[in-house]
C-alpha positions in Angstrom: -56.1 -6.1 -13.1 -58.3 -3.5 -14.5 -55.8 -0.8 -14.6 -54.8 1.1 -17.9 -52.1 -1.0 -20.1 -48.7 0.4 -20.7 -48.4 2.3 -24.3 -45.7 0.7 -24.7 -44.0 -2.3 -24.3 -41.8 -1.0 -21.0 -40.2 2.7 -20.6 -37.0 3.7 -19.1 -34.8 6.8 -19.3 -32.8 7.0 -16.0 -29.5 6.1 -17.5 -27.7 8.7 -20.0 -27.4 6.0 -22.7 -31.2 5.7 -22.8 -32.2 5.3 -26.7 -31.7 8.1 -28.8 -31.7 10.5 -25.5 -35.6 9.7 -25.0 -36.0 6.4 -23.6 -35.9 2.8 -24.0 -39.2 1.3 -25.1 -38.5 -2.4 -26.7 -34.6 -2.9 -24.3 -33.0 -1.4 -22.6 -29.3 -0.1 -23.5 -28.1 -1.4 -20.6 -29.3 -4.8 -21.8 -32.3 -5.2 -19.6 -35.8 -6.9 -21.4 -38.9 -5.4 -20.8 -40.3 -7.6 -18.4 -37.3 -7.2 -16.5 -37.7 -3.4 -16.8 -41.4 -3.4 -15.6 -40.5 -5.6 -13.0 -38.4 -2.9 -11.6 -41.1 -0.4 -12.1 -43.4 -2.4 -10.0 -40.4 -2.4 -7.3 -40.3 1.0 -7.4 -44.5 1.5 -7.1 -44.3 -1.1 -4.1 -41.4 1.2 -2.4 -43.2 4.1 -3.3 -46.3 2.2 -1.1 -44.3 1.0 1.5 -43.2 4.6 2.6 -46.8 5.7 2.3 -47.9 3.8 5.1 -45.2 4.1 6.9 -45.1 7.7 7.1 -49.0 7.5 7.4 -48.7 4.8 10.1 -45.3 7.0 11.7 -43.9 3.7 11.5 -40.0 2.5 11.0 -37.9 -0.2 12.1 -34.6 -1.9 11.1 -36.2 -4.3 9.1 -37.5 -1.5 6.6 -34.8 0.3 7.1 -32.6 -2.6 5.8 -35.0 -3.3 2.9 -35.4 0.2 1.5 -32.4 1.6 0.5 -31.4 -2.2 -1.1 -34.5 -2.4 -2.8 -33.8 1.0 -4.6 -30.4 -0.1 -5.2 -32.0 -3.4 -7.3 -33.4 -1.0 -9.7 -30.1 0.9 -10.6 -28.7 0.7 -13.8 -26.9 -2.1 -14.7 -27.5 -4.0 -11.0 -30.3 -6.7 -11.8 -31.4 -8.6 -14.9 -32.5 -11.8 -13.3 -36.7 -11.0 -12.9 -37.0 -14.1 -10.6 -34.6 -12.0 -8.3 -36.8 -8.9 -9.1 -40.1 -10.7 -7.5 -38.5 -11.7 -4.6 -37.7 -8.2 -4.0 -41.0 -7.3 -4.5 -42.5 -9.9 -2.8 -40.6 -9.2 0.5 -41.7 -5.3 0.0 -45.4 -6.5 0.2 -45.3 -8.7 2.8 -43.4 -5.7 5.0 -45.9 -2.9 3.9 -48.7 -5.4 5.0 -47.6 -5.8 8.4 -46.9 -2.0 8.7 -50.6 -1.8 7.8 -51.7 -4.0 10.5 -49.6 -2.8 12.9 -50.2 0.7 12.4 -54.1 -0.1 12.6 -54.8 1.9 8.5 -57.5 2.0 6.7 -56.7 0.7 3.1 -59.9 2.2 2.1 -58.1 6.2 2.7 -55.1 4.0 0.5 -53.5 4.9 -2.8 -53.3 2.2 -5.2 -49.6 1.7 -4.5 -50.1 0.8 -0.8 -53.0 -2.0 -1.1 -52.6 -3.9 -4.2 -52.0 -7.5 -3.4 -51.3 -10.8 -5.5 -52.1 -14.3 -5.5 -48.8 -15.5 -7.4 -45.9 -14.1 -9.6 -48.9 -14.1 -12.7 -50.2 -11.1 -11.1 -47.0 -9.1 -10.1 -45.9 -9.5 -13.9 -49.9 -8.6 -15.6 -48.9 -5.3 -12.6 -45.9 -4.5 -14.7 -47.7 -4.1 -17.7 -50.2 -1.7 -16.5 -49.7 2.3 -17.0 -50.5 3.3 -13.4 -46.7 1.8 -12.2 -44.6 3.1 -15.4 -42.8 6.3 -15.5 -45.4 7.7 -17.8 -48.7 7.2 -15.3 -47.5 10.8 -14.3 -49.4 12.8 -17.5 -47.9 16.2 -17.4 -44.5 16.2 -18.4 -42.9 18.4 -15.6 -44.1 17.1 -12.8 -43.4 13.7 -14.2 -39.8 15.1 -15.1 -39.4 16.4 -10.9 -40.6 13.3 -10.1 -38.2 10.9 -11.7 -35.3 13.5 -10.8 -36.0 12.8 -7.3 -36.5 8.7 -7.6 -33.1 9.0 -9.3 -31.0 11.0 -7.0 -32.8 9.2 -4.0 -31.9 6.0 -5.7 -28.6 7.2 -5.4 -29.0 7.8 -1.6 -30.1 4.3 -1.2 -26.7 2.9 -2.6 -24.8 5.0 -0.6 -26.7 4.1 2.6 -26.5 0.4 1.7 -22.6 0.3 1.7 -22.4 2.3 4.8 -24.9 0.2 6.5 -22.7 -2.8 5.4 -20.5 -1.5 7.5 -22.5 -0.6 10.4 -23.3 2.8 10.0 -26.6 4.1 9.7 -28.8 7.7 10.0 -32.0 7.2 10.6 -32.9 10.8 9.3 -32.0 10.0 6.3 -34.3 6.7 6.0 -37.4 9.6 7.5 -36.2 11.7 4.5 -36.6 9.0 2.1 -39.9 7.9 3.1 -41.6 11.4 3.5 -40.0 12.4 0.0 -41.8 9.0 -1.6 -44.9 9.9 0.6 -44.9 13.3 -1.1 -44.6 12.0 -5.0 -47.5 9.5 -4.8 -49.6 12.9 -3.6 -48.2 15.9 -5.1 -48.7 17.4 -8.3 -47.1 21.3 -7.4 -44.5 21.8 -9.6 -42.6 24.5 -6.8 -43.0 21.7 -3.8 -41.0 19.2 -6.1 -38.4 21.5 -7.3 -37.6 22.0 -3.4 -38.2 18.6 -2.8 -35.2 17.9 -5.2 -33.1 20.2 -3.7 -33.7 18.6 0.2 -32.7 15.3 -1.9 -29.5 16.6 -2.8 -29.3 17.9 1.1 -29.7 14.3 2.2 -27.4 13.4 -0.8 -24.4 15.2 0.6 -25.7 13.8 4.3 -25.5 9.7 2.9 -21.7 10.2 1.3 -21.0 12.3 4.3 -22.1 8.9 6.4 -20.3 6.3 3.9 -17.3 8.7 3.4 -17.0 8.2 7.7 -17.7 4.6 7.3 -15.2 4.2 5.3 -12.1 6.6 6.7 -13.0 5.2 10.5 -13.1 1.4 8.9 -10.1 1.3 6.3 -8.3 4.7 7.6 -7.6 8.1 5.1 -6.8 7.4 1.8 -3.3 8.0 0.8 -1.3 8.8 -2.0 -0.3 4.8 -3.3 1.0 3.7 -6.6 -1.2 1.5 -8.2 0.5 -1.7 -10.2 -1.3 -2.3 -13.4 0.6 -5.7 -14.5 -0.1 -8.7 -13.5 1.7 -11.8 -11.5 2.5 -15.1 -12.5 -0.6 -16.8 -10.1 -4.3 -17.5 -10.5 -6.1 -14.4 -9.7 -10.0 -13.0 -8.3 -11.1 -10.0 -10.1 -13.4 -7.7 -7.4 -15.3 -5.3 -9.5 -18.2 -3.0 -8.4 -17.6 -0.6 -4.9 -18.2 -2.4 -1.7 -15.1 -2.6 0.2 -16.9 -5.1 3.0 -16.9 -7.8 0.8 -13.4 -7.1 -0.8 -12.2 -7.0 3.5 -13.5 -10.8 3.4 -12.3 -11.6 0.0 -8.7 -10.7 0.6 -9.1 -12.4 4.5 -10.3 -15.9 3.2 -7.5 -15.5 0.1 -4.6 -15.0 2.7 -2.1 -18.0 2.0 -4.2 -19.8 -1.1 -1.9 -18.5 -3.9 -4.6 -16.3 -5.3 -3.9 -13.4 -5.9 -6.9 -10.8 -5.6 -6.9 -7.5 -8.5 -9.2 -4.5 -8.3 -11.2 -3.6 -11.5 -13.4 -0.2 -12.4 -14.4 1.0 -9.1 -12.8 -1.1 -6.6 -9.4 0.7 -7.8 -9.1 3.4 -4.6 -9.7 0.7 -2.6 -5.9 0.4 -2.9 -5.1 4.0 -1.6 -6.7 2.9 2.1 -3.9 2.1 4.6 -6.0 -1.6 5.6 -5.7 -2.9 2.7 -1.8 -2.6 2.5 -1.2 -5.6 4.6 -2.3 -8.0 2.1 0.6 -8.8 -0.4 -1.7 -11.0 -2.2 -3.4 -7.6 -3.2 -1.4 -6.8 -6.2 -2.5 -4.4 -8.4 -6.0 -2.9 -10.7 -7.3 -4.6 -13.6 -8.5 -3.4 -16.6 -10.3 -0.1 -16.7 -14.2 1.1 -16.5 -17.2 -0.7 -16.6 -17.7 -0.8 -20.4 -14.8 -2.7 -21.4 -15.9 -5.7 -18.8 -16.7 -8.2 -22.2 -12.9 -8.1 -23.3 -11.1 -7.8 -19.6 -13.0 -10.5 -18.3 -12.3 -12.6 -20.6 -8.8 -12.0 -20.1 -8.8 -12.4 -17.1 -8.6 -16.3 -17.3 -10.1 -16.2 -13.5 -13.5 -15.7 -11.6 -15.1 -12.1 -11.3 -16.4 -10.8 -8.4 -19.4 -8.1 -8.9 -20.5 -6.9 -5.6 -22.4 -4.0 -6.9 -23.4 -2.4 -10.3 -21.8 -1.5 -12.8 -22.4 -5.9 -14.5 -22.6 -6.1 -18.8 -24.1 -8.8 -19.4 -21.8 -11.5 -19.5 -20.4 -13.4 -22.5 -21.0 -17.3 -22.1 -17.8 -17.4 -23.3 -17.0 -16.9 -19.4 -20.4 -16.4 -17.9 -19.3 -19.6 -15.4 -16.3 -17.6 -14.2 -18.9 -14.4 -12.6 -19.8 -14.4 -9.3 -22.5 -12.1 -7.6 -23.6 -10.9 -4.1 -25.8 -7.8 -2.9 -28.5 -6.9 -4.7 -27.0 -8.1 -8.5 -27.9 -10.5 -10.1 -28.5 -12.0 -13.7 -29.7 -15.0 -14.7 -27.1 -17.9 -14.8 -25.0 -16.4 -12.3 -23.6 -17.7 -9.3 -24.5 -16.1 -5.9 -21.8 -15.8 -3.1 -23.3 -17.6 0.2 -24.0 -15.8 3.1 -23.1 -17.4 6.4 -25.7 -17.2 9.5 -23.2 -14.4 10.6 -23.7 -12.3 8.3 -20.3 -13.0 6.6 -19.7 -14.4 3.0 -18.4 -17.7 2.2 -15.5 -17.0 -1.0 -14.5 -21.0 -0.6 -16.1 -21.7 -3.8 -14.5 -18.7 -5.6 -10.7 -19.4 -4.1 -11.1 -22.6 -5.3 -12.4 -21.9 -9.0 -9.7 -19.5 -8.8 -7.2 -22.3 -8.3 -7.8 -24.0 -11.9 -7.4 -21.5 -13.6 -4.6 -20.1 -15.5 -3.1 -16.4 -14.3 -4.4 -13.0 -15.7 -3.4 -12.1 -19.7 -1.7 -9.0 -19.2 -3.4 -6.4 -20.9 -1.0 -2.7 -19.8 1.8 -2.4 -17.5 3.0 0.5 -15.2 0.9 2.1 -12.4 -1.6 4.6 -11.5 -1.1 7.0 -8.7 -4.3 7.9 -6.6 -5.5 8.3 -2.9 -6.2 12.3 -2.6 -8.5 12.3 -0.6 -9.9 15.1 1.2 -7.5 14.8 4.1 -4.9 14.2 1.8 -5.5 17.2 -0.6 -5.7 19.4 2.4 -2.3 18.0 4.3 -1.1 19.8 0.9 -3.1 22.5 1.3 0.1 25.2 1.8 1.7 24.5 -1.1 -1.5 24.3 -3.1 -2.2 27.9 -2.1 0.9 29.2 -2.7 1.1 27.6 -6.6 -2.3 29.4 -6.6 -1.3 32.7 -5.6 2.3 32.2 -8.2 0.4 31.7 -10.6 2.2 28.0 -11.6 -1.7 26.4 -10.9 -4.5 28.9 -12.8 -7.3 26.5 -12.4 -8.8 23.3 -11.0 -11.2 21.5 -13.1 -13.5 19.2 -11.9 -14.0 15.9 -14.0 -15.9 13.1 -12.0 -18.2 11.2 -12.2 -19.1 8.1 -14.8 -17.4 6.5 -17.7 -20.0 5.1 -20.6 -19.5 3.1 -23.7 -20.7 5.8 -26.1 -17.7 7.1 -28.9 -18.9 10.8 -27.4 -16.9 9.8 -24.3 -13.4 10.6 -26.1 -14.3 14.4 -25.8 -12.9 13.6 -22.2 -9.5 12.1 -22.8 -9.5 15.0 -25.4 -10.5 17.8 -23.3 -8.0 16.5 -20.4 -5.3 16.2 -22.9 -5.2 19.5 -24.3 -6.2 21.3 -21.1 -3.2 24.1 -20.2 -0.3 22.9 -18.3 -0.8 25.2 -15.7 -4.4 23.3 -14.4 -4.9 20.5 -12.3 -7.6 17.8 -12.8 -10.0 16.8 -9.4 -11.8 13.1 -10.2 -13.1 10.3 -8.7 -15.6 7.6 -10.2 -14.7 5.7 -13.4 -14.8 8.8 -15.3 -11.3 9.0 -14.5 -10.1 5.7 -16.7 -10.8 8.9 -19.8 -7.7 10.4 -18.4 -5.7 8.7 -15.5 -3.4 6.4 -17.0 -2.1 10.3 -19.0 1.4 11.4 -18.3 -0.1 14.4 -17.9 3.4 15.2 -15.4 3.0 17.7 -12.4 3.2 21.2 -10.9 5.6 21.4 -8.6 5.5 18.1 -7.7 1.5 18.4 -7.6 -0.1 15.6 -9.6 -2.2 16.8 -12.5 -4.8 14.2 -12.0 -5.6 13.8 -8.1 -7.9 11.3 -8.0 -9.9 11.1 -4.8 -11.7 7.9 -5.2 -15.0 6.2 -5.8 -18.0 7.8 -7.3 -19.0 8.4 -3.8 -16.1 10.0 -3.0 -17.5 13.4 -4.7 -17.9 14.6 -1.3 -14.3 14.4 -0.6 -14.0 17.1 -3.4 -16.7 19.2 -2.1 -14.7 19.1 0.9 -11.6 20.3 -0.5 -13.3 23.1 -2.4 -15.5 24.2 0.8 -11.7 23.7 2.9 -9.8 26.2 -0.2 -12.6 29.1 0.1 -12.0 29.2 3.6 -7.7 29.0 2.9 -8.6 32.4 0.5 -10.9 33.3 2.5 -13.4 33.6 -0.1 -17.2 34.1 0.9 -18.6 31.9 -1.8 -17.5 28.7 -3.3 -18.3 29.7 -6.7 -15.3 32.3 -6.9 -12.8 29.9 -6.5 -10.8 29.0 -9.5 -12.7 26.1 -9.7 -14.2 24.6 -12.7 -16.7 21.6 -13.3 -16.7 19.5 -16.4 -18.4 16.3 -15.5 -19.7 12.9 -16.7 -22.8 11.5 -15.9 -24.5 8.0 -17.1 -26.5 6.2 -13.9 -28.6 7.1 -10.3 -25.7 7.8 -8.3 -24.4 10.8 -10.4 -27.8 12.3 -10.4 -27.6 12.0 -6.3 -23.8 13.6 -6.7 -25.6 16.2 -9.2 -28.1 17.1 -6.7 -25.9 17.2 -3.9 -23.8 19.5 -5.9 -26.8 21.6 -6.9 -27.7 22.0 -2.6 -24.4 23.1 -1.9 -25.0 26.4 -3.9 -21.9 24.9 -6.9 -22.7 26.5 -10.0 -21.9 26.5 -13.7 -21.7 23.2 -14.0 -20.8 21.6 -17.7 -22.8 18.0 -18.0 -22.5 15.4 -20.6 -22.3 14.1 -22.6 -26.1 14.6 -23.0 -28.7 16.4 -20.3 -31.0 13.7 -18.8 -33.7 12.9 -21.3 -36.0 13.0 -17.6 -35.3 17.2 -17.8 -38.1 18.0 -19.6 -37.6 21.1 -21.1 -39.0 23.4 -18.6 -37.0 21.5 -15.6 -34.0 21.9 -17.5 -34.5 25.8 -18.5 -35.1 26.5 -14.5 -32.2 24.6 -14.0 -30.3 26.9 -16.6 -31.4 29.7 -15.1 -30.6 29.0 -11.7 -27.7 27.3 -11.4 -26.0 27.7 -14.9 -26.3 23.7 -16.0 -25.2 23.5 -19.4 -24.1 20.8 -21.8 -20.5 19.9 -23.5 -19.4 21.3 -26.7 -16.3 20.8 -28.3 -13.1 20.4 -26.6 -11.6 23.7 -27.7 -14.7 25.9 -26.9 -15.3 24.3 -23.4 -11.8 25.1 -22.5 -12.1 28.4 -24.1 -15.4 28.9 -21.9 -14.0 27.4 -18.7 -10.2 27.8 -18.7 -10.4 31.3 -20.4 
């Protein structure tokens, strides 16, 4: 390959842990080496040519539409390590983009780069990843490389969303058009004003994908509900299910029924609990552990196998590497994958039975969690909400969703939710909640201080209960609500939630711990000046600034 080499050995910044709040150039924080990471970007490049074509050749069928969104999904943070999985991925996305080519009768000559390149085995796909033209830095000028990446990011987001809804069986095919235009658009655009609204119409299609999984899920599982979470353990081998798709944890807890396993939620899987379907299953007994960065130490404990069936995977210990099980799009090297029968369905037989030598969970907390406020929850409470409101007994809402992270600078939220006033209530969902849930933070009139409304995905939920209060006040903008937003970011997803946030017209939001290192500096003052993005401070001054 004749094309520039990379100037450095990989580069990544998507994450919020991304070295010193630049990027990773030698590994990545999240663990990832540098082939690994270039692999990705050459996943990304062959997505980015497979939508050319396809909106070139106005061509799309369910094969793409399957492979897209899980393709993007591979590349999220803390997904995939394993770079044999990585080529596969990419392998699959050339063979598809070729037969779009054919079918759609192009000329490769009228081409990009991104929509011809071909290989005669995995040497060439890796001497690829070295080359400057498929890292984040082939885009020279720093703004429109910064708009750029902010759209990949939040529609990376869009593709995890649409892959657990699709797991499910529900799909939007406007939403796989927007995805492949928007790509088709940042191989060819340089205009720094056609970007910034392309990022906005990503958040549109943001709020459209959790809109679509947030139906998957209520129509599948039923409205969450408020449910007191157990966080001890039983006397009986145990599966740990970690990640957020609740498809697979439907046929863990099915193929479990009557083996004398016992089957805990960690990190994200937790609101799986608060659906009514999952209530039936009394070998479903409680969460696990907390967020994603504590894994090394409550998987150990564990004493059984771990089930990741999406991100957020630390690369294991060997101490119990043996005991992790994958499925979806993760995957590290050394791991076991979970069988998929010619159904469709997954085979746990292997798991159950591991599960069966080993010796029950070491407790690590007792007591329970409370959770399920969901949208249709919150606003079945809706009356008495309003009327603590207009007493004066609930002053303010704050908003504090969306990711936990292993950095010390995530205190400043158990802080800032300890010492907020009495007389506000906390809105969450994601594992930016394990800061503050598991408070005894106590109640307002029997109102929960912490309503917790889920999943990271479940941000729409509150969006829903804020749009649903304006009209209870009947207030004419969301913004004048005594709402305020105080939330955690670290991976792809939040930046989807972000932008879908952003579309919605929500303003003064407070984002940490750090701004993306992608905002360049003019992308982040246009954000300032438009929507009122700022950054965290100290706990006293943000709840000066915030609370009043």
């Amino acid at each position: 390959m004749s094309l520039e080499p990379r100037p450095t050995k990989m580069f990544c910044f998507q994450c919020q842990e991304t070295a010193r709040n630049e990027g990773c150039t030698v590994m990545g924080v999240c663990g990832k080496n540098d082939l690994v990471a270039n692999l990705q970007d050459v996943l990304i490049y062959t997505i980015k040519g497979l939508c050319y074509v396809c909106n070139k050749g106005n061509y799309l069928d369910n094969g793409i539409m399957e492979y897209i969104p899980r393709a993007l999904f591979v590349t999220i943070t803390n997904v995939n390590f394993d770079d044999k999985d990585i080529i596969d991925w990419i392998k699959r996305g050339v063979v598809i983009r070729e037969k779009v080519i054919e079918k759609a009768k192009l000329n490769r000559e009228e081409l990009p780069h991104c929509a011809t390149w071909t290989y005669k085995d995995e040497n060439d796909i890796i001497e690829l990843s070295k080359a400057k033209e498929v890292s984040v830095l082939a885009e020279d000028n720093e703004d429109v490389r910064s708009l750029k990446e902010l759209i990949i990011y939040g529609i990376k987001g869009i593709g995890a969303y649409l892959s657990h809804a699709m797991h499910l069986g529900y799909n939007n095919e406007e939403i796989h058009k927007f995805v492949v235009e928007a790509f088709t658009k940042i191989v060819d655009s340089k205009d720094v004003d056609e970007l910034f609204n392309l990022a906005m119409e990503t958040g549109k299609y943001a709020v459209e994908t959790m809109a679509l999984l947030d139906k998957a899920h209520t129509e599948t599982y039923g409205h969450p509900e408020i449910t007191e979470v157990s966080l001890g353990v039983r006397d009986r081998p145990g599966i740990l299910i970690s990640g957020h798709d609740l498809k697979d944890l439907e046929q863990l807890l099915e193929q479990t029924k009557g083996t004398g396993v016992d089957v805990y939620t960690h990190g994200e899987m937790l609101p799986a609990h608060y659906y009514p379907f999952f209530k039936k299953y009394e070998h479903f007994v409680g969460n696990y552990g907390g967020s994603w960065p504590f894994q090394k130490e409550e998987f150990e404990k564990f004493n059984g196998p771990i089930v990741m069936t999406t991100n957020c995977l630390v690369p294991p210990k060997d101490s119990y590497k043996d005991r992790v099980y994958v499925t979806n799009e993760v995957g590290y090297p050394g791991l076991k994958r979970i069988p998929v029968r010619e159904d469709g369905t997954k085979d746990f037989s292997e798991v159950i039975e591991h599960a069966k030598k080993c010796k029950p969970p070491t407790p690590l907390e007792n007591g329970k969690i409370v959770g399920g406020f969901g949208h249709n929850q919150v606003l079945a409470l809706v009356d008495k909400i309003i009327e603590a409101v207009k007493s004066g007994k609930i002053r303010k809402f704050v908003v504090m969703a969306g990711c936990d992270g292993r950095h010390k600078t995530r205190e400043y939220y158990t802080e800032f939710a300890k010492k907020l006033p009495k007389d506000t209530v906390i809105l969450t969902c994601g594992c930016a909640k394990y800061r503050f849930i598991k408070l005894n933070l106590g109640d307002i009139d029997g109102i929960p201080r912490v309503l917790d409304a889920g999943q990271c995905n479940d941000s729409y939920s509150l969006v829903k209960i804020a749009l649903a209060l304006k009209d209870a006040f009947g207030l004419k903008d969301v913004n004048e609500l005594p709402i305020a937003y105080n939330i955690a970011w670290y991976e792809q997803k939040a930046v989807a939630v972000l932008l879908a946030l952003l579309y919605l017209g929500i303003k003064d939001i407070v984002l940490g711990p750090t701004l993306p290192a992608f905002l360049s500096p003019n992308v982040a003052k246009v954000l300032v000046e438009k929507f009122g993005i700022s950054t965290i401070s100290t706990v006293e001054e943000d709840i000066k600034r915030l609370i009043g």
